[in-house]
NUDO-861622 format. One record per residue (C-alpha): x, z, y; residue in three letters; residue number from 1. Coordinates in steps of 0.05 Angstrom, whole numbers, plus 5000, padded with zeros to 4 digits. Each point is the difference from the previous one (the first is absolute). Layout:
BEGIN
X|Z|Y|ALA|NUM
...
end
This chain:
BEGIN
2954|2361|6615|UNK|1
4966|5055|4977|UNK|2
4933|4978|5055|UNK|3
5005|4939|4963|UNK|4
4986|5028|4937|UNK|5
4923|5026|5013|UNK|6
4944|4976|4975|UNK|7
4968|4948|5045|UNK|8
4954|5020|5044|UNK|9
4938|4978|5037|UNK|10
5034|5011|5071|UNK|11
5056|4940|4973|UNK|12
4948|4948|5005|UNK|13
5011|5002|5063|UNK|14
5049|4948|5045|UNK|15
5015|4985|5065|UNK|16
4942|4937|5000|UNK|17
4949|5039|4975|UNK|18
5012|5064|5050|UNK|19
5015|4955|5057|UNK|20
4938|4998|5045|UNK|21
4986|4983|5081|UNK|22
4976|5068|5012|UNK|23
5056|5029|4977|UNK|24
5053|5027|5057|UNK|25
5038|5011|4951|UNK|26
5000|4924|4970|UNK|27
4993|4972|5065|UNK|28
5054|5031|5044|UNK|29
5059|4963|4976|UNK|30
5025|4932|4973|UNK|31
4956|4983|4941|UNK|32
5066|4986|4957|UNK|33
5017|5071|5011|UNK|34
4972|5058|4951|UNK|35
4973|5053|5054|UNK|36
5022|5074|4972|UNK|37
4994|5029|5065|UNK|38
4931|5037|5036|UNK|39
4977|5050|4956|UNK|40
4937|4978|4961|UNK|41
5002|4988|4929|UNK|42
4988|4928|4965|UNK|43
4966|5034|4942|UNK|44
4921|4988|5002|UNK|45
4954|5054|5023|UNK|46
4963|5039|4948|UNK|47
4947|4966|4965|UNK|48
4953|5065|5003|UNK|49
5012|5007|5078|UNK|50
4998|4930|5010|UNK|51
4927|5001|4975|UNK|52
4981|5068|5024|UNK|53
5014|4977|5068|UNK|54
4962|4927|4990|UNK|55
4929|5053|4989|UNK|56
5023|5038|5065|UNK|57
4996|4939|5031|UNK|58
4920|4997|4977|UNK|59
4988|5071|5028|UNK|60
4988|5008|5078|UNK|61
5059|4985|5047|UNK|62
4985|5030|5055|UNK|63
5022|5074|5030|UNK|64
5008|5045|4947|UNK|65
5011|5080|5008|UNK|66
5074|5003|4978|UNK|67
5016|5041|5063|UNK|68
4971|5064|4960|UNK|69
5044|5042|4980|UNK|70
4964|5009|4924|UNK|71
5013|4918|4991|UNK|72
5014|4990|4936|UNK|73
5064|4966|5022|UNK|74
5021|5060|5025|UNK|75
4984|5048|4946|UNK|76
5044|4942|4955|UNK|77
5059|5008|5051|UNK|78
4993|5077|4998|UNK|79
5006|4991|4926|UNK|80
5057|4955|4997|UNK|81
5036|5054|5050|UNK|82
4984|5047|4961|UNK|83
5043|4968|4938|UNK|84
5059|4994|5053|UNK|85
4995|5074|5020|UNK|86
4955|5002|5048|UNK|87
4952|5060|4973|UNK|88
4961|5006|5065|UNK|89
4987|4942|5039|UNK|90
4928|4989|5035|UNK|91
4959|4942|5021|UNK|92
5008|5016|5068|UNK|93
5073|4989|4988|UNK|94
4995|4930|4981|UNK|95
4993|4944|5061|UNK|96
4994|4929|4977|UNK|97
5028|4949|5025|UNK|98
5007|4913|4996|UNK|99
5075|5009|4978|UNK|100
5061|5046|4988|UNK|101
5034|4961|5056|UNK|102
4953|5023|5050|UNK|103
5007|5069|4974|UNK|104
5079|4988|5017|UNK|105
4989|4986|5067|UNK|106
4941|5056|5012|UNK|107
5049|5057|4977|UNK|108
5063|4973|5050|UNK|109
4949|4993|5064|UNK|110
4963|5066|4987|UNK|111
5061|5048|4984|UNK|112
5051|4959|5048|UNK|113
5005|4983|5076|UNK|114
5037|4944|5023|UNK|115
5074|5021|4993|UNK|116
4992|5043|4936|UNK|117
5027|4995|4948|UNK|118
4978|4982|4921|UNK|119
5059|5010|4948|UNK|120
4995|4954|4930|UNK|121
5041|4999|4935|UNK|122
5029|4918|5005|UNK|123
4984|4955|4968|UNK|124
4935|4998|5011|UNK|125
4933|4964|5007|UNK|126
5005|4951|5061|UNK|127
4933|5032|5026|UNK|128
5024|5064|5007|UNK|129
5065|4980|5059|UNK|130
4943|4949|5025|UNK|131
4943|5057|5005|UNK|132
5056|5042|5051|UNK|133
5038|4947|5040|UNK|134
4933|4964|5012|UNK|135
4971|5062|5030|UNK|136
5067|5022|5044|UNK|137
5031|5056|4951|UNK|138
5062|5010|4984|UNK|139
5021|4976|4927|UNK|140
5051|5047|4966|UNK|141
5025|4983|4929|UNK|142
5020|5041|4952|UNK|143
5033|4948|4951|UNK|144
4998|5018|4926|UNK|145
5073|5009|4953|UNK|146
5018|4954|4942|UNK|147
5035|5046|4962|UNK|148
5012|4948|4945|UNK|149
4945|5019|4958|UNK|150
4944|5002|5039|UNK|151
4974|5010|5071|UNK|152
4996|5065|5029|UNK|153
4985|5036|5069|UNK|154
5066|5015|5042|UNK|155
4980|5062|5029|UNK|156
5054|4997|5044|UNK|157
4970|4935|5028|UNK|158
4929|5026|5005|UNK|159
5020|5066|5040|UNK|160
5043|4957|5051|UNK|161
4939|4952|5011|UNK|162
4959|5053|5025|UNK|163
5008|5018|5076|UNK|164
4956|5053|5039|UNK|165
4956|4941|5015|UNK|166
4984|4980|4931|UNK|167
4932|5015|4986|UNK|168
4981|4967|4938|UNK|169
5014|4986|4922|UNK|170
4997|4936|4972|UNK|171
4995|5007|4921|UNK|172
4999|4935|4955|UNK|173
4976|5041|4926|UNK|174
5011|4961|4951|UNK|175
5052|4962|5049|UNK|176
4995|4926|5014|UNK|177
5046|4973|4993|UNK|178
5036|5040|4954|UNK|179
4955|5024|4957|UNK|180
5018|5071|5001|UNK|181
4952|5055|4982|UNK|182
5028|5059|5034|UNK|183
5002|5058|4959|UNK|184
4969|5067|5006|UNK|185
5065|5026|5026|UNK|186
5012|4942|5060|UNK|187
4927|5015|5020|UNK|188
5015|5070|5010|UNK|189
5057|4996|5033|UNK|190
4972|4938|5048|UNK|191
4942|5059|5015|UNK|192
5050|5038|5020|UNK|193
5033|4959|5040|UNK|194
4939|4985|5029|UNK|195
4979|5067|5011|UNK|196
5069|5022|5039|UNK|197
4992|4945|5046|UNK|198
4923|5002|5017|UNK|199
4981|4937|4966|UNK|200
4937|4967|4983|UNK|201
5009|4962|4937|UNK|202
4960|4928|4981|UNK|203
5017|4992|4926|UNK|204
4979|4928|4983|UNK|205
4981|5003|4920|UNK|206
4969|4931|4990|UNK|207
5034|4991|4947|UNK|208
4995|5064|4956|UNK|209
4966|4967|4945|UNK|210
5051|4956|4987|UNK|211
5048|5045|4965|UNK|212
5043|4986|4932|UNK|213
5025|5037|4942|UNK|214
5054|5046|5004|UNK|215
4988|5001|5080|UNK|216
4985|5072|5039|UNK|217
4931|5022|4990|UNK|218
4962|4987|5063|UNK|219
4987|5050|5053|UNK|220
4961|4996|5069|UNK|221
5042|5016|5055|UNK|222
4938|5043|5011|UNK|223
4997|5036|4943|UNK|224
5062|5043|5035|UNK|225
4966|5071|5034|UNK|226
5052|5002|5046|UNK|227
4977|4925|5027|UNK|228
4929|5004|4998|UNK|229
4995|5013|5073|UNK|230
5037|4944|5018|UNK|231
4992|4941|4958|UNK|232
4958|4947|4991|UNK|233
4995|4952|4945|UNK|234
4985|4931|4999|UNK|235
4980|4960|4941|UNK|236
4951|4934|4983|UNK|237
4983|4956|4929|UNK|238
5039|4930|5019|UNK|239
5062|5017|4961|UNK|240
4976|5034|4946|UNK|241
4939|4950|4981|UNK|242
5023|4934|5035|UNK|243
4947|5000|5051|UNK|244
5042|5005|5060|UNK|245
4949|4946|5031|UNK|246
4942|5054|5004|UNK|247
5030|5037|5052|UNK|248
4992|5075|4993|UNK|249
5041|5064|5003|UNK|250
4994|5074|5013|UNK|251
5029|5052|5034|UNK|252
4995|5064|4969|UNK|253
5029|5069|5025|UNK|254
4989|5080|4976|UNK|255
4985|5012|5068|UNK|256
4946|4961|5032|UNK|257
5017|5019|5072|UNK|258
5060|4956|4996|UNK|259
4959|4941|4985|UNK|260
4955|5029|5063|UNK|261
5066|4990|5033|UNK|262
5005|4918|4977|UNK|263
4921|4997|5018|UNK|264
5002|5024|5070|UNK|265
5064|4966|5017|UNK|266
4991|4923|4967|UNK|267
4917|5009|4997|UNK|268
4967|4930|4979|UNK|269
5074|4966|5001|UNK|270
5001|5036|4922|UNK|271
4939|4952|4978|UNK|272
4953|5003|4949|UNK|273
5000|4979|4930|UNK|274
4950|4951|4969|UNK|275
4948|5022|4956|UNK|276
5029|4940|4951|UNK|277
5069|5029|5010|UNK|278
4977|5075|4985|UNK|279
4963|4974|4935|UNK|280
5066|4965|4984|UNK|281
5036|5058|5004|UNK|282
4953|5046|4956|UNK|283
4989|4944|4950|UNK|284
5078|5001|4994|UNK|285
5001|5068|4989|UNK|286
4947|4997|4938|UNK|287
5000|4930|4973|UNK|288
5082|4975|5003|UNK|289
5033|5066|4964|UNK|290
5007|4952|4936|UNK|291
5023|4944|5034|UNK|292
5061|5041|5038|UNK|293
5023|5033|4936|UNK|294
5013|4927|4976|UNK|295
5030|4985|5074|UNK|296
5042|5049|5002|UNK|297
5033|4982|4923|UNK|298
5004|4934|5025|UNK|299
5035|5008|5060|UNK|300
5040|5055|4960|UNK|301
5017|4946|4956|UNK|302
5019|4945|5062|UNK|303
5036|5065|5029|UNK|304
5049|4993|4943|UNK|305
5008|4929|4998|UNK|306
5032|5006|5070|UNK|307
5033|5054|4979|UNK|308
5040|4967|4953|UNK|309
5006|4937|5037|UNK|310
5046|5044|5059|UNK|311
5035|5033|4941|UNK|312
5030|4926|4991|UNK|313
5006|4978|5072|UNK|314
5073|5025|5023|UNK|315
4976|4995|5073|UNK|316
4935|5043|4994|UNK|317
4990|5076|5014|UNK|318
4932|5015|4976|UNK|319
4965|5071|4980|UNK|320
4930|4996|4961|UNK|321
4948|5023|5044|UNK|322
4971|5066|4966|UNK|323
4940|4979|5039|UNK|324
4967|4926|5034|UNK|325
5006|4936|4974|UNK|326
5057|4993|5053|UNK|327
5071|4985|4978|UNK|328
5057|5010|5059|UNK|329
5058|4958|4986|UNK|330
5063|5007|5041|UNK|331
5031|4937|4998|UNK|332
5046|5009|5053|UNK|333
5068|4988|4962|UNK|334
4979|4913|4998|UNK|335
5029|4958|5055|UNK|336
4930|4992|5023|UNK|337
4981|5070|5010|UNK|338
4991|4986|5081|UNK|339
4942|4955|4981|UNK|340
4977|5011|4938|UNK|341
4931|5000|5013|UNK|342
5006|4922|5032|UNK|343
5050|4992|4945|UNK|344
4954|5011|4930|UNK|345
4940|4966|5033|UNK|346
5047|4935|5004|UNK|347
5012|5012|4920|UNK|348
4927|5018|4982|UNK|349
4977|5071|5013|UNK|350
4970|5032|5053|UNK|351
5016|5076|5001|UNK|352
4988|5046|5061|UNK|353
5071|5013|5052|UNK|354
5035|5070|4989|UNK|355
5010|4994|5070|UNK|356
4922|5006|5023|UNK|357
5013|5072|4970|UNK|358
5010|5027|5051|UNK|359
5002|4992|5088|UNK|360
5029|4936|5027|UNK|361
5059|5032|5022|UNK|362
5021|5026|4937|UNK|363
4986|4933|4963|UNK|364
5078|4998|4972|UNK|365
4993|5070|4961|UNK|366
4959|4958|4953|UNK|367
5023|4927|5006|UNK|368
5012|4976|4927|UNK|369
4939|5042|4971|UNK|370
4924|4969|4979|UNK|371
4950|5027|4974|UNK|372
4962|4960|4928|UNK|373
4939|5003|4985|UNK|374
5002|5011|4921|UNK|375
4916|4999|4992|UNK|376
4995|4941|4974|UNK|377
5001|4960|4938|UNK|378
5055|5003|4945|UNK|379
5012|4928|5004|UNK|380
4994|4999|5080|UNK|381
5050|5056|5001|UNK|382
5050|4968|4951|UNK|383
5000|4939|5041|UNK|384
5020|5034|5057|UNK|385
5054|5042|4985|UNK|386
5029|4934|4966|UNK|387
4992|4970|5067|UNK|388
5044|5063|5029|UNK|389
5051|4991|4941|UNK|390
5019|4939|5035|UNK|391
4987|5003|5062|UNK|392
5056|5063|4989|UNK|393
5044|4963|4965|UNK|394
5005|4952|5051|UNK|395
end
């Protein structure tokens, strides 16, 4: 195989008892005898240059720090980052901080919905997002994306009969877990649009923006759109992009700060606060680990087309390489198993997350015979594991 080929790297060092560790959800979740390519943190090590910029925070004072300014120099480094992503004019005062993305999810459903509303989402998509509106009594509409044999697209069809008079908010996965799609200028404009005819607010979820190969769509904030600046907020955080999804910290960021007045007044203390040692995580991210995710990123590009040649053999595999994430879908709904594969691969050896948690309960079955894998790992690690799904498929 042509991943086979490459030089050895430092990353391929690495195997399962050597990564394994008791802290480690990820390691710890399932039977040890299965490889876990499932929850979305990376096996690689943290970089070397953050790891020991944040052991001297650790010797500087840890008590309350003024990050809620808005001249922090974490914000001026988002408002820079934005800025790359076409965002020319975002302000400090536009930027609320925040312990995690997640919380962010459910902020934007309880400020912008009442009970009975509804919140539209392109499906499959990021079990938090169906969990952040069912747990808080709205009304989950999915809009579910088209396999048109090449790739996976919006079914604008789908998305306009989702949305009732009721439907009061946008959803947006960009880049999409768990596809991997980075939706191009022209599905952003026409998802403003959309969102535009009907009234909606729009929560574009771009954790993992950073995360972005070759050949893929260049990048643009949902924001960055004039006609959506009103009415969009964007949510964003380091834990995907430098493996330090244990520091808990996330953002949301808007080009108008009276909608994030809106999520203030309505959720209030509920939002939290981040740590000063989270904040100083993020910044040292941002200025220390640029090095370290250039050589990420050609890793996982490299892992990326491993499995992509791997499906290319496997008769009963539909697969698309993500343009974006470390997140491969598979469909692997044509094996006799399909109805449990989840249950099914564990039994042979890898742990992979259920298609069907990609959506509400009661639409389990349009994904039954999907998981997600986890592809941030080692070379060896990753060979090992698609072996293991060789013959558990065979089977």
């Amino acid at each position: 195989m042509a991943s086979d080929s490459q030089s050895p790297h430092r990353f391929d060092a690495l195997h399962a008892e050597n990564i394994r560790h008791p802290l480690s959800l990820k390691w710890t979740a399932y039977p040890a005898e299965a490889l876990p390519l499932w929850v979305a943190d990376m096996d690689l090590p943290v970089s070397e240059e953050l790891r020991l910029a944040l052991e001297e925070r650790l010797r500087a004072p840890l008590g309350y720090s003024p990050t809620g300014s808005p001249d922090s120099r974490l914000r001026q480094l988002l408002i820079r980052r934005l800025a790359e992503q076409g965002v020319p004019d975002l302000s400090g005062e536009g930027i609320r901080l925040m312990p995690s993305v997640v919380q962010g999810l459910y902020a934007a459903v309880a400020t912008f919905t009442a009970p009975g509303e509804g919140v539209v989402a392109l499906t499959p998509t990021y079990p938090p997002f169906h969990m952040a509106v069912q747990n808080q009594g709205r009304v989950w509409h999915s809009a579910p994306l088209l396999d048109d044999g090449q790739s996976w697209q919006i079914d604008w069809e789908a998305l306009e009969l989702a949305l009732t008079p009721d439907t009061r908010l946008l959803l947006l996965c960009h880049p999409h877990n768990p596809t991997g799609r980075v939706w191009t200028a022209e599905e952003l404009t026409r998802l403003a649009e959309v969102a535009q005819r009907h009234d909606l607010i729009v929560c574009s979820d771009e954790l993992h923006a950073d995360l972005r190969y070759p050949g893929s769509p260049e990048f643009r904030s949902f924001a960055s759109l004039p006609a959506a600046a009103d009415r969009t907020l964007v949510l964003t955080g380091p834990g995907k992009s430098y493996n330090i999804a244990g520091i808990g910290s996330g953002a949301m960021m808007s080009r108008t700060p009276e909608l994030l007045a809106r999520v203030q007044s309505a959720v209030g203390g509920l939002l939290g606060q981040v740590s000063a040692f989270n904040v100083s995580a993020w910044e040292l991210a941002l200025t220390h680990a640029q090095p370290w995710l250039a050589e990420v990123l050609a890793y996982l590009h490299g892992n990326r087309e491993l499995v992509s040649e791997w499906a290319a053999r496997e008769p009963l595999v539909r697969f698309y390489p993500p343009e974006a994430t470390y997140l491969a879908w598979l469909d692997l709904r044509a094996h006799p198993q399909a109805q449990r594969m989840q249950g099914y691969l564990i039994k042979q050896g890898v742990a992979l997350n259920d298609g069907a948690t990609f959506t509400i309960p009661q639409e389990a079955e349009l994904y039954q015979g999907f998981v997600r894998l986890n592809f941030a790992t080692s070379r060896p690690v990753l060979r090992e594991a698609l072996e293991r799904l060789s013959r558990a498929l065979a089977q």
